[in-house]
Backbone as CSV, one residue per row, in Angstrom:
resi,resn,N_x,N_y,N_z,CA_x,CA_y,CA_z,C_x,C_y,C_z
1,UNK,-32.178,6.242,-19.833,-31.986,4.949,-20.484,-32.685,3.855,-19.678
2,UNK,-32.831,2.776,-20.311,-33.691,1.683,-19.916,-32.858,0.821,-18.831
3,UNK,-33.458,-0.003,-18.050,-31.941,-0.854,-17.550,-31.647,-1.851,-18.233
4,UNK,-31.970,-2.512,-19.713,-31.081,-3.093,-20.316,-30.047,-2.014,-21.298
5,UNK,-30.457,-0.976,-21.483,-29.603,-0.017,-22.191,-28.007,0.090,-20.928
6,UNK,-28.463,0.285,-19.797,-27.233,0.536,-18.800,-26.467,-0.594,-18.692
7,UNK,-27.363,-2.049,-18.801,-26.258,-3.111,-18.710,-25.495,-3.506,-19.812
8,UNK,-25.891,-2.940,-21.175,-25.283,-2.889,-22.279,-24.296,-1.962,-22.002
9,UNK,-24.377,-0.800,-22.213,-23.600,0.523,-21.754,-22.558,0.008,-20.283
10,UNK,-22.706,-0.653,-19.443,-21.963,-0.864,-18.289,-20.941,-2.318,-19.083
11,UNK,-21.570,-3.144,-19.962,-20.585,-4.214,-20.419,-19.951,-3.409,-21.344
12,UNK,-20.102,-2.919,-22.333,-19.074,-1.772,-22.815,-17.886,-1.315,-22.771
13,UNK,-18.209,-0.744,-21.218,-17.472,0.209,-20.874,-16.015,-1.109,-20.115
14,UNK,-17.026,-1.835,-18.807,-16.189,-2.818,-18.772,-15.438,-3.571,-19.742
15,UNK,-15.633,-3.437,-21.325,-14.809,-4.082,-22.061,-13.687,-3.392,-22.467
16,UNK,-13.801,-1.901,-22.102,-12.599,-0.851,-22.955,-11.453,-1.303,-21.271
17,UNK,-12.431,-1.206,-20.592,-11.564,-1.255,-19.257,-10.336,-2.456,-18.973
18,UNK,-11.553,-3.670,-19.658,-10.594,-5.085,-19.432,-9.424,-4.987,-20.533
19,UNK,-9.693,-4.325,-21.663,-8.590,-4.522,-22.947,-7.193,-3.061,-22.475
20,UNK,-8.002,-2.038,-22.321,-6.904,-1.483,-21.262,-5.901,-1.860,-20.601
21,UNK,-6.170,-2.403,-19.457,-5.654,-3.053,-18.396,-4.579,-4.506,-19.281
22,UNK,-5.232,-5.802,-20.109,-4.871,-6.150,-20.906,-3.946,-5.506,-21.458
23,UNK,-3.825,-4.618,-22.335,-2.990,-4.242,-23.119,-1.696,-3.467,-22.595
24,UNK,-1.813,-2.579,-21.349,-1.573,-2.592,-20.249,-0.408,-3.544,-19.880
25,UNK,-0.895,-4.454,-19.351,-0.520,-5.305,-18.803,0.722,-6.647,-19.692
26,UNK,0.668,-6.449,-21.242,1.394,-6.824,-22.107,2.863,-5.698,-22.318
27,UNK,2.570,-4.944,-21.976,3.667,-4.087,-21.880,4.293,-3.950,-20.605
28,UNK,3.634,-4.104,-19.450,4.167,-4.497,-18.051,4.731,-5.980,-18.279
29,UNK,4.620,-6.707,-19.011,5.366,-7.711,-19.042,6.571,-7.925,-19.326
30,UNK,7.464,-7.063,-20.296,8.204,-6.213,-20.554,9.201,-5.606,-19.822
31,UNK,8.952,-4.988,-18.874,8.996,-4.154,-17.377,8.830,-5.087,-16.278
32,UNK,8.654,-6.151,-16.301,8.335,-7.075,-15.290,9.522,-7.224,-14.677
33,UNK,10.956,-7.842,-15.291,12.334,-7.796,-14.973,12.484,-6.817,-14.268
34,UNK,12.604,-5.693,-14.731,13.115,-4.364,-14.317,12.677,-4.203,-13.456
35,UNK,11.322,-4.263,-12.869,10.439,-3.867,-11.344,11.059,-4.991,-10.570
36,UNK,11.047,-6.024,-10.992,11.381,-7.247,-10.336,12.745,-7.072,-9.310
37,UNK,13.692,-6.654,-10.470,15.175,-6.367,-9.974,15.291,-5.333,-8.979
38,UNK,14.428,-4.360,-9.581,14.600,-3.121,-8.358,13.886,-3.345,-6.833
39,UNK,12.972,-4.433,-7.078,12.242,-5.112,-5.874,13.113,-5.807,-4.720
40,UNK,13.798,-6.392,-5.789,14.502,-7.437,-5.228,16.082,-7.316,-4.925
41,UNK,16.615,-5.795,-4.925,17.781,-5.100,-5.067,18.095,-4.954,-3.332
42,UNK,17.030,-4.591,-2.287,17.087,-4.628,-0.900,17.536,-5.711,-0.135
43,UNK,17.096,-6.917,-0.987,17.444,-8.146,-0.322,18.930,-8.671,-0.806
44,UNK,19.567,-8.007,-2.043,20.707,-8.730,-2.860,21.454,-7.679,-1.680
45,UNK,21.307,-6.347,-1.239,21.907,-5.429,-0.937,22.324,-6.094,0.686
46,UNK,20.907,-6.307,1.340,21.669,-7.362,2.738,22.397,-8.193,2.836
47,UNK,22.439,-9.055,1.634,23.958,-9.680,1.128,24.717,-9.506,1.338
48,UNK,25.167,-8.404,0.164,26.403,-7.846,0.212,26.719,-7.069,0.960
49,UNK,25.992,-6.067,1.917,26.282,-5.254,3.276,26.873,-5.525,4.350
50,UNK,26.346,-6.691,4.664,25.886,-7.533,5.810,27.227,-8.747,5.930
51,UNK,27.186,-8.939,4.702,28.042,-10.622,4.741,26.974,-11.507,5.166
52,UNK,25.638,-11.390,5.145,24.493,-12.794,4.943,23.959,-13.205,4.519
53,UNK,23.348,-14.474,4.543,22.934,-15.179,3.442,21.659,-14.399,2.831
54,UNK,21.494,-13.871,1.871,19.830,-13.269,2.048,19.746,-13.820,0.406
55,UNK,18.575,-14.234,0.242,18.147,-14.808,-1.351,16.726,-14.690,-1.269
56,UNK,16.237,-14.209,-2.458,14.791,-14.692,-2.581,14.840,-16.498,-3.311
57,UNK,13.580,-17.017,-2.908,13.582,-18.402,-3.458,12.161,-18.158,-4.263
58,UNK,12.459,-19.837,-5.006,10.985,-20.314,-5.642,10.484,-21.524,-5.617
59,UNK,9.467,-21.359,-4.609,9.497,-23.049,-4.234,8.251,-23.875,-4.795
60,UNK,8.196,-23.087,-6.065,7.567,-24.471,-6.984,7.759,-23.974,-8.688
61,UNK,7.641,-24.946,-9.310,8.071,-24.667,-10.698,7.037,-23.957,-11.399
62,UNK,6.266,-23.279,-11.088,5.304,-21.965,-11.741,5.776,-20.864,-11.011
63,UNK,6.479,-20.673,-9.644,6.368,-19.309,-8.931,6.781,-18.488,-10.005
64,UNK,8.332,-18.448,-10.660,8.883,-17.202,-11.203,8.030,-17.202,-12.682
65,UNK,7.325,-17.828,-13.352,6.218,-17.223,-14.032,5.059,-16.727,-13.230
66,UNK,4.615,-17.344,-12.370,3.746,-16.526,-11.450,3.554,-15.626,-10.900
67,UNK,5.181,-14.762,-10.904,5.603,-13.620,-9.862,5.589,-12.859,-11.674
68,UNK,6.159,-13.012,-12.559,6.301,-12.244,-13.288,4.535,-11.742,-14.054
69,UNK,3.726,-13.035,-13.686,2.475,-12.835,-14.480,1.285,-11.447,-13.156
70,UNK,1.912,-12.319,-11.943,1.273,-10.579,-11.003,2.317,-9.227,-11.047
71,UNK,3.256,-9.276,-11.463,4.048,-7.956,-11.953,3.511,-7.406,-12.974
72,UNK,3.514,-8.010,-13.937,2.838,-7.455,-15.469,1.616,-6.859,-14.997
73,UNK,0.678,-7.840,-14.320,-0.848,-7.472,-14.213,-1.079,-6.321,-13.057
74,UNK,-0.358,-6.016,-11.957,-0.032,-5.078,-11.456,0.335,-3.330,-12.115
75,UNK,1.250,-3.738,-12.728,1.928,-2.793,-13.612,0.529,-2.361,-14.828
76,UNK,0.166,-3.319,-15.321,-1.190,-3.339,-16.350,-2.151,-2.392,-15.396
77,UNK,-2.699,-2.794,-14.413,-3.140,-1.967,-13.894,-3.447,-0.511,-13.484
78,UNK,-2.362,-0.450,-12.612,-1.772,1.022,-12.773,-1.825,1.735,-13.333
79,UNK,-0.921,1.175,-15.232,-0.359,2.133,-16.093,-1.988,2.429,-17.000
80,UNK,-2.596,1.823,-16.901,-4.027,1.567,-17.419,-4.915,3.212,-16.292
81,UNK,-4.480,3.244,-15.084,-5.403,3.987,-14.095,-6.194,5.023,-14.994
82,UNK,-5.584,5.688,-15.506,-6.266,6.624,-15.991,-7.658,6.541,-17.271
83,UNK,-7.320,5.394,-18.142,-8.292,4.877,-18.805,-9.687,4.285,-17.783
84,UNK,-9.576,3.354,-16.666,-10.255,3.041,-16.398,-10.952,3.554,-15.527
85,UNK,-10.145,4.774,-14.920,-10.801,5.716,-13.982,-11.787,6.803,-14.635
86,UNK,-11.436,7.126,-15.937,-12.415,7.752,-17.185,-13.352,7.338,-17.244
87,UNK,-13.417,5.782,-17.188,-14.662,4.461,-18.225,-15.584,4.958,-16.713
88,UNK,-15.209,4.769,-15.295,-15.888,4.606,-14.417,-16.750,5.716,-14.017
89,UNK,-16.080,7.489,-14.165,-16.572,8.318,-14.234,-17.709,8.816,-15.430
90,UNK,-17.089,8.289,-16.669,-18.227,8.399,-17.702,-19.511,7.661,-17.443
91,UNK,-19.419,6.276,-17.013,-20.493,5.447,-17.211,-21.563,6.462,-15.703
92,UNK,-20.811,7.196,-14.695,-22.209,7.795,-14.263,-22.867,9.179,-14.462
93,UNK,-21.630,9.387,-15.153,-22.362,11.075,-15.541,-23.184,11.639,-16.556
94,UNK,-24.109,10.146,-16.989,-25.359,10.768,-17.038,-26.276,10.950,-15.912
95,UNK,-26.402,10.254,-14.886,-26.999,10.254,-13.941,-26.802,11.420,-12.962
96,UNK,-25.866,12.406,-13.498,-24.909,13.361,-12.592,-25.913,15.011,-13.097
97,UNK,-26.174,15.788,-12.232,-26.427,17.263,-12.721,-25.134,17.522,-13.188
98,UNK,-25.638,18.435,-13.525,-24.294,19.707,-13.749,-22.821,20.059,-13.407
99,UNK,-23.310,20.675,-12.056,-22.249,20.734,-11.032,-21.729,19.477,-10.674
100,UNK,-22.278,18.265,-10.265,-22.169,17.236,-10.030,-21.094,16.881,-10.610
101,UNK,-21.281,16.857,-12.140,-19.985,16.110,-13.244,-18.965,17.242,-12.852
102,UNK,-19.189,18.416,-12.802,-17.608,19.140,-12.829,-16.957,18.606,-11.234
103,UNK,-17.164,18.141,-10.351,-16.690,17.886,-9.207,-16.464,16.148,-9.054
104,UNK,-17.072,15.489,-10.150,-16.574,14.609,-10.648,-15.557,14.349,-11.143
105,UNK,-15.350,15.179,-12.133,-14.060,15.413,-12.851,-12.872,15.941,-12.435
106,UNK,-13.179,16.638,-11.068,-12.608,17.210,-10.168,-12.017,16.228,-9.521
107,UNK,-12.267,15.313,-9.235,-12.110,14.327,-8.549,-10.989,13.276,-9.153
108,UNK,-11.491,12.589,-10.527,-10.962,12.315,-10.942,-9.774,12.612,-11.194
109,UNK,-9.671,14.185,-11.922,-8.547,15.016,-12.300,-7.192,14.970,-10.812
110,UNK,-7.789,15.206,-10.112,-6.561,15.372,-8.452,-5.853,14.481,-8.329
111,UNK,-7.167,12.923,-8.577,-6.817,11.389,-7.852,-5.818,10.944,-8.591
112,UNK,-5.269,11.090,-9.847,-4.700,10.441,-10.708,-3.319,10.805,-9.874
113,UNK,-2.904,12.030,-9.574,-1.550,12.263,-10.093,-1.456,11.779,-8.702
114,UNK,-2.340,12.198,-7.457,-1.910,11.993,-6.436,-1.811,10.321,-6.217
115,UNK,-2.010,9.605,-6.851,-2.409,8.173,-6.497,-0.961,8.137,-7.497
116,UNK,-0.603,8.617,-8.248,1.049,8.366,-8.562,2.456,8.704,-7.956
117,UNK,2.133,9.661,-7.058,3.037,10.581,-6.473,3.117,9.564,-5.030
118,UNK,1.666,9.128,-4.446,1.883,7.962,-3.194,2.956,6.646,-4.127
119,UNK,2.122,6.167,-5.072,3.129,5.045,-5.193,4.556,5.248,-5.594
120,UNK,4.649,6.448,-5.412,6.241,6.960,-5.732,6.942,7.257,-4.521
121,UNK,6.119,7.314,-3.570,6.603,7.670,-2.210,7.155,6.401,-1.413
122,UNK,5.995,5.143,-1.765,5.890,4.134,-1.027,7.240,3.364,-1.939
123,UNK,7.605,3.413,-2.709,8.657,2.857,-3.827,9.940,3.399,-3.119
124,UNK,9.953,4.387,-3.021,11.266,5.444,-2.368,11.855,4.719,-0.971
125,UNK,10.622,4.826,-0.065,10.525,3.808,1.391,10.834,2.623,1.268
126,UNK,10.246,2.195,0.233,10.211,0.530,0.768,11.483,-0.131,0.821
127,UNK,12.478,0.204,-0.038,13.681,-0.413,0.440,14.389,-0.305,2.539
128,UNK,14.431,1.038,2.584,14.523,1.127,3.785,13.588,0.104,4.816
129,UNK,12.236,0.042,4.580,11.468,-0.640,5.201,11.949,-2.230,5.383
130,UNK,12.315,-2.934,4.385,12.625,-4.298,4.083,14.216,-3.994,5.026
131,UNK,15.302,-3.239,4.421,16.686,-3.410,5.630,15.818,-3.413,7.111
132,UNK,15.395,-2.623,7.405,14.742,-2.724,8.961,14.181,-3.722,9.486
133,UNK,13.552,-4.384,7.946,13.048,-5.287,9.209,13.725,-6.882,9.018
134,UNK,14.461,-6.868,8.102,15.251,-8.144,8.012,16.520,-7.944,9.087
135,UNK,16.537,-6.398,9.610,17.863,-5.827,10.393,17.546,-7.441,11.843
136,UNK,16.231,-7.293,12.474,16.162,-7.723,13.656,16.521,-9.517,13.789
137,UNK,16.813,-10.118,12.641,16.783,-11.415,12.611,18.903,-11.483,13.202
138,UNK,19.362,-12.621,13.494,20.524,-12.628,14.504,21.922,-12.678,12.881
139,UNK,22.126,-12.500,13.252,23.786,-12.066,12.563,24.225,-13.530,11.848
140,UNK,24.366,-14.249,12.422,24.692,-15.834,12.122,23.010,-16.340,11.183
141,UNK,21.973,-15.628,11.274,20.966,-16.171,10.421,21.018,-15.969,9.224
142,UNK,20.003,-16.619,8.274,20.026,-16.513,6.917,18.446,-15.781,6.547
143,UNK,18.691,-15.024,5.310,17.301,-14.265,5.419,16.820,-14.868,3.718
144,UNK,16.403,-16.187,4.095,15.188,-16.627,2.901,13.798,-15.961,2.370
145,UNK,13.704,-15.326,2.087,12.318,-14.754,1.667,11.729,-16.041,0.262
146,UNK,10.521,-16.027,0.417,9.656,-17.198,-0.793,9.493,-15.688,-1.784
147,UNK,9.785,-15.995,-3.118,9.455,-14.853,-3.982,7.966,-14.409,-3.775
148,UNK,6.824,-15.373,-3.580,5.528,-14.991,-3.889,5.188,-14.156,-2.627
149,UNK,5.687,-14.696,-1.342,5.066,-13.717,-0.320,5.766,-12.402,-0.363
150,UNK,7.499,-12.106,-0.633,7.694,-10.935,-1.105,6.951,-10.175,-1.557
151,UNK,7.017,-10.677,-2.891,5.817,-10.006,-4.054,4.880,-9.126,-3.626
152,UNK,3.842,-10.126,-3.013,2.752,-9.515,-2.179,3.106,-8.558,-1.116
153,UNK,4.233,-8.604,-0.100,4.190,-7.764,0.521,4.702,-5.840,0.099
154,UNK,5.594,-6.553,-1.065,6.127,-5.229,-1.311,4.776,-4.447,-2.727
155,UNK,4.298,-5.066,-3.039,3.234,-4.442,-3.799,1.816,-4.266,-3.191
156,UNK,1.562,-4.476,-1.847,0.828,-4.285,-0.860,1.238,-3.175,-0.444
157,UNK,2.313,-2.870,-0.104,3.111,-1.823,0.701,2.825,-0.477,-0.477
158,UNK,3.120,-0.797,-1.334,3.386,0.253,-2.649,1.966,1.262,-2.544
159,UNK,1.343,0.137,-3.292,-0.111,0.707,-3.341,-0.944,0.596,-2.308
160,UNK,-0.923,0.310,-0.775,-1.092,1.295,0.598,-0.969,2.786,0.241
161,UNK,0.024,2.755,0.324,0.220,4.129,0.215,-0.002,4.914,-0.986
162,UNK,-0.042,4.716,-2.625,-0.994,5.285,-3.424,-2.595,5.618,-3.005
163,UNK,-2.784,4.408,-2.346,-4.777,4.651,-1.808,-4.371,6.148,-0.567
164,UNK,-3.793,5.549,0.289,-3.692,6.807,1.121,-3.796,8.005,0.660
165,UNK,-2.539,8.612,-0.038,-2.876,9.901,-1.007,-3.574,10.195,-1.603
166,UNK,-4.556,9.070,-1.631,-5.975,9.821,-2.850,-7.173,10.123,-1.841
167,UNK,-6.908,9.473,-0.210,-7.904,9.579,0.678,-8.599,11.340,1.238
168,UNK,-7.603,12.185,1.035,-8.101,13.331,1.128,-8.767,14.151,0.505
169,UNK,-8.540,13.447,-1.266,-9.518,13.892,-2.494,-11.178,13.426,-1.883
170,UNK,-11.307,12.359,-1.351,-12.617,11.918,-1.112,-13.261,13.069,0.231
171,UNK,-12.509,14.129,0.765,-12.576,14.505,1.897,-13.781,15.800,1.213
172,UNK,-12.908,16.529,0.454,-13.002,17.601,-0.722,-14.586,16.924,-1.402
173,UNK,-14.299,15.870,-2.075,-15.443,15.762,-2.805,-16.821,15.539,-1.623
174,UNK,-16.995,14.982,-0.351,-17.943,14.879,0.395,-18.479,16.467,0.575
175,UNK,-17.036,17.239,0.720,-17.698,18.470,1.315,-18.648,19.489,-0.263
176,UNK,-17.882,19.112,-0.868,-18.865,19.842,-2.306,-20.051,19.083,-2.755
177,UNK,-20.580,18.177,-2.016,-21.782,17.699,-2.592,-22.778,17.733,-1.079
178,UNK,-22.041,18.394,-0.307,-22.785,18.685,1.156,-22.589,17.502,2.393
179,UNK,-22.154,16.956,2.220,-21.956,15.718,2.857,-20.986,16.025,4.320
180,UNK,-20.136,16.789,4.268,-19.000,17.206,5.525,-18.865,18.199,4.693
181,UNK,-19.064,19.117,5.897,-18.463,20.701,6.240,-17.251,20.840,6.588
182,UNK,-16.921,21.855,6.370,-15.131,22.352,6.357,-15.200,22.463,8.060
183,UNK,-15.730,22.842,8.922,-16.300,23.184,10.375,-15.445,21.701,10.496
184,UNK,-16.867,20.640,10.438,-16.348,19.054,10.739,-14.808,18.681,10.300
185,UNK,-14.169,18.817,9.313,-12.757,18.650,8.686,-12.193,19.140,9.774
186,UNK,-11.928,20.709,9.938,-11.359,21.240,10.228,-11.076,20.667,12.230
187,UNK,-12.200,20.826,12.791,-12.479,20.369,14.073,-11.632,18.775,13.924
188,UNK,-11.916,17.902,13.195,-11.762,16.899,13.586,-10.356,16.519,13.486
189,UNK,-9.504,17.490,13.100,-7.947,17.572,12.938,-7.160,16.187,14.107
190,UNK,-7.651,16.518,15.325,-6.997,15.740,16.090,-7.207,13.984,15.958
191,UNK,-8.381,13.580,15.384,-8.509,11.951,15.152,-7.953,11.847,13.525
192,UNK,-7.681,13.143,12.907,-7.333,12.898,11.302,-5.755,12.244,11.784
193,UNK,-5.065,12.839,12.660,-3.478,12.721,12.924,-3.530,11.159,13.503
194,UNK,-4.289,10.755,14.045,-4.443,9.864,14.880,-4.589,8.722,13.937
195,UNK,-5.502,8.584,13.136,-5.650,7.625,11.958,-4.519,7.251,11.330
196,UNK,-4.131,9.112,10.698,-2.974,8.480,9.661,-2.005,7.874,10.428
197,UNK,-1.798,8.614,11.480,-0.785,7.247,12.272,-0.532,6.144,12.171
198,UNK,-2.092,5.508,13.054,-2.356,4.251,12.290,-1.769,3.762,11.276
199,UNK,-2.169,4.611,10.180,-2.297,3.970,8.831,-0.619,3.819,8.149
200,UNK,0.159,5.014,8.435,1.186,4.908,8.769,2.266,4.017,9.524
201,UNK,1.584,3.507,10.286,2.180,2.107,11.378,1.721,0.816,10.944
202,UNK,0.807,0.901,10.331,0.124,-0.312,9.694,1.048,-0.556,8.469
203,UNK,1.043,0.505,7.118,2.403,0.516,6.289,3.102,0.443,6.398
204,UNK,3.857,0.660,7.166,5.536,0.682,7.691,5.432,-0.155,9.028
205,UNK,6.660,-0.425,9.464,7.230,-1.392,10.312,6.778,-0.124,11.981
206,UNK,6.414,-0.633,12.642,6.038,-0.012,14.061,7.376,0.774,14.273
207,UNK,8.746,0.129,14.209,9.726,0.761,14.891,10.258,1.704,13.612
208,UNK,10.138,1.673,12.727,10.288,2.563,11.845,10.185,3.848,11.888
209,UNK,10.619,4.407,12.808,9.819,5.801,13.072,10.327,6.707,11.848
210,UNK,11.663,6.788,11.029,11.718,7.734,10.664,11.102,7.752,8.954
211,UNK,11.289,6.157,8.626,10.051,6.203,7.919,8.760,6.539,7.511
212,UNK,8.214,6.181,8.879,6.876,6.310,9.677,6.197,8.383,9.415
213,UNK,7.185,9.035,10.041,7.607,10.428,9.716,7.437,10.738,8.459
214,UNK,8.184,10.179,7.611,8.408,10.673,6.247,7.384,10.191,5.346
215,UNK,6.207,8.955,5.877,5.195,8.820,5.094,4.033,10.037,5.541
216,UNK,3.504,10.328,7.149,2.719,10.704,7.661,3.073,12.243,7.061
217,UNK,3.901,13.074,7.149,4.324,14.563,6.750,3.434,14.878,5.745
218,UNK,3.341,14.264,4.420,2.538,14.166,3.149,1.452,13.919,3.594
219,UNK,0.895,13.092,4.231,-0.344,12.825,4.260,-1.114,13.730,5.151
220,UNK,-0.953,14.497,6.142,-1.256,15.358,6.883,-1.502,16.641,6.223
221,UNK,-0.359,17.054,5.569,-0.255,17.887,4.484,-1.398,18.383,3.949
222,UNK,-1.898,17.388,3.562,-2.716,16.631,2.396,-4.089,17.245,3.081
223,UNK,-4.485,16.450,4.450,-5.554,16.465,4.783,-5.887,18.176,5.539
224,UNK,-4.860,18.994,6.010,-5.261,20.493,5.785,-5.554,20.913,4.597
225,UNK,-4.705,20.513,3.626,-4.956,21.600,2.307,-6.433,20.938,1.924
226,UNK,-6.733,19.655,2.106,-8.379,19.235,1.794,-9.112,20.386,2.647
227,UNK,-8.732,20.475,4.240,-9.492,20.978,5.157,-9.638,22.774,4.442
228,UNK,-8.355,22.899,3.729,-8.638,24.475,3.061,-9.261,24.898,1.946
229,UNK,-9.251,24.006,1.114,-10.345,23.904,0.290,-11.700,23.477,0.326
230,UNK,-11.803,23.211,1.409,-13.360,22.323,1.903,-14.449,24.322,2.594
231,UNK,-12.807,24.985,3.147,-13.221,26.284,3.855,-13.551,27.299,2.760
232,UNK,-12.603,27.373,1.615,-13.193,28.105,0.832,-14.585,27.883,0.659
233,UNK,-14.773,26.619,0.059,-16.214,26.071,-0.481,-17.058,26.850,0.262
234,UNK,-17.290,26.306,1.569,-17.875,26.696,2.538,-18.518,28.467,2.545
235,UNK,-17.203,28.944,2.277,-17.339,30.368,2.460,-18.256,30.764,1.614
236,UNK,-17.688,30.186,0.096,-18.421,30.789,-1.205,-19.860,30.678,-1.103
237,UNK,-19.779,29.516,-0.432,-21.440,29.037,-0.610,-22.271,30.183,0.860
238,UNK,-21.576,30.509,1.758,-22.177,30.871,2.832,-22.601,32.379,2.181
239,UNK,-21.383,32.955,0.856,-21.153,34.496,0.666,-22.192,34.432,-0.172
240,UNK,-22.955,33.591,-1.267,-23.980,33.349,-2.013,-25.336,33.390,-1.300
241,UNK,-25.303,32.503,-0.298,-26.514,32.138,0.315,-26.984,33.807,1.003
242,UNK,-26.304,34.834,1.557,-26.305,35.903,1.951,-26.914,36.807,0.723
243,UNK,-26.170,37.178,-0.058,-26.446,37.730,-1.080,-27.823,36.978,-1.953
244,UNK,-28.423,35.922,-1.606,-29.678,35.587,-2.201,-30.747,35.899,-1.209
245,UNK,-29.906,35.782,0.315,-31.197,36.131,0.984,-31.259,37.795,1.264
246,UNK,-30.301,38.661,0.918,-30.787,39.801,0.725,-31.308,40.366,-0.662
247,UNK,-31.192,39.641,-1.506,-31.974,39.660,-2.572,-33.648,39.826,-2.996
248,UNK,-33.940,38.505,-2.094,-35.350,38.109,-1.907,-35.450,37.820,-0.042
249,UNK,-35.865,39.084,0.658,-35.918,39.169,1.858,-37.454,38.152,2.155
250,UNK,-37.893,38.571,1.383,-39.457,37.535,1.874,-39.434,35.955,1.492
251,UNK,-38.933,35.527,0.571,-38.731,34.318,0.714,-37.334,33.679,2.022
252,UNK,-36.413,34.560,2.184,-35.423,34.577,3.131,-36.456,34.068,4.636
253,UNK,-37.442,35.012,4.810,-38.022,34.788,6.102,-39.303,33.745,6.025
């Protein structure tokens, strides 16, 4: 195709994507309460646990439409993933061989559920996360949270950890298009633990350890079974390459 054919074809596609998400996102509006409440159930809960003052506030007369209009569009998002993760894979697989698109699709196909199963993980946590860390403020204090920085932090937190779980699909797809060897994966085990740590401590509260634990377990998980499927690959391709070069010994040498 021409490159005005692709920028036609690329506005397109971006339009199924935006009405998606849109439409999406009219039904997360809906659901906006309900996420809202269950968001905001950790902080009513230090309340009543505790005997302290804990409230979310709104300190201007747009926030609680504002909080409900990034809930919806959040939620729009998300519930949309799979449409727009389609639009994005279609619009390059013409440009894709063969094999190419099936490991595309491969890709696609893994990322979805696993990028649902993290934000189901990080949803599970996050209450615990919020008692912990409102735990360290003094007994006689009051725990004000502004709704909008909430917001952000606990839907930051969420989808952290959805991206995380999809990070080992990208591990898999480098190694099937030649990019990292199962050798490299496999070897590099000791800075993989080391990262997710990180990444793990970065999501969750530092002292959180048992949190901390219960995010990293999955994700480690994750990045052997990439490292075992990266070894098959490896193999198949090594058990092929053998069998072609005893095939044709003179082109072999």
């Amino acid at each position: 195709m021409s490159l005005g054919q692709h920028l036609v074809e690329l506005r397109r596609r971006l339009g199924v994507i935006g009405i998606s998400i849109l439409v999406a996102a009219v039904a997360g509006w809906f659901l906006a309460d309900v996420v809202w409440a269950e968001l905001s159930d950790p902080v009513l809960e230090i309340a009543q646990e505790r005997n302290r003052n804990a409230e979310i506030n709104y300190t201007s007369v747009t926030e609680a439409f504002d909080t409900k209009i990034a809930i919806a569009l959040v939620l729009g998002i998300v519930m949309s993933a799979p449409v727009w993760l389609y639009q994005v894979w279609a619009f390059f697989v013409p440009a894709l061989l063969r094999q190419e698109k099936r490991y595309a699709l491969g890709f696609l196909t893994a990322s979805i559920p696993l990028f649902f199963a993290g934000v189901a993980m990080g949803w599970w946590i996050m209450p615990n996360v919020v008692t912990l860390l409102t735990s360290f403020a003094p007994e006689d204090s009051a725990t004000l949270l502004t709704a909008k920085v909430y917001l952000d932090f606990s839907l930051k937190f969420v989808l952290a950890i959805g991206v995380g779980f999809v990070l080992p699909v990208f591990l898999v797809l480098l190694n099937f298009i030649g990019v990292l060897s199962a050798k490299t994966i496999i070897t590099g085990w000791r800075w993989a633990i080391v990262i997710i740590a990180l990444f793990t401590a970065l999501a969750t509260p530092a002292a959180d350890v048992v949190s901390m634990i219960i995010l990293a377990v999955p994700m480690v998980a994750l990045y052997f079974v990439a490292a075992g499927i990266a070894w098959l690959h490896d193999r198949r391709i090594a058990a092929k390459a053998r069998v072609w070069a005893s095939e044709n010994p003179a082109a072999a040498a």
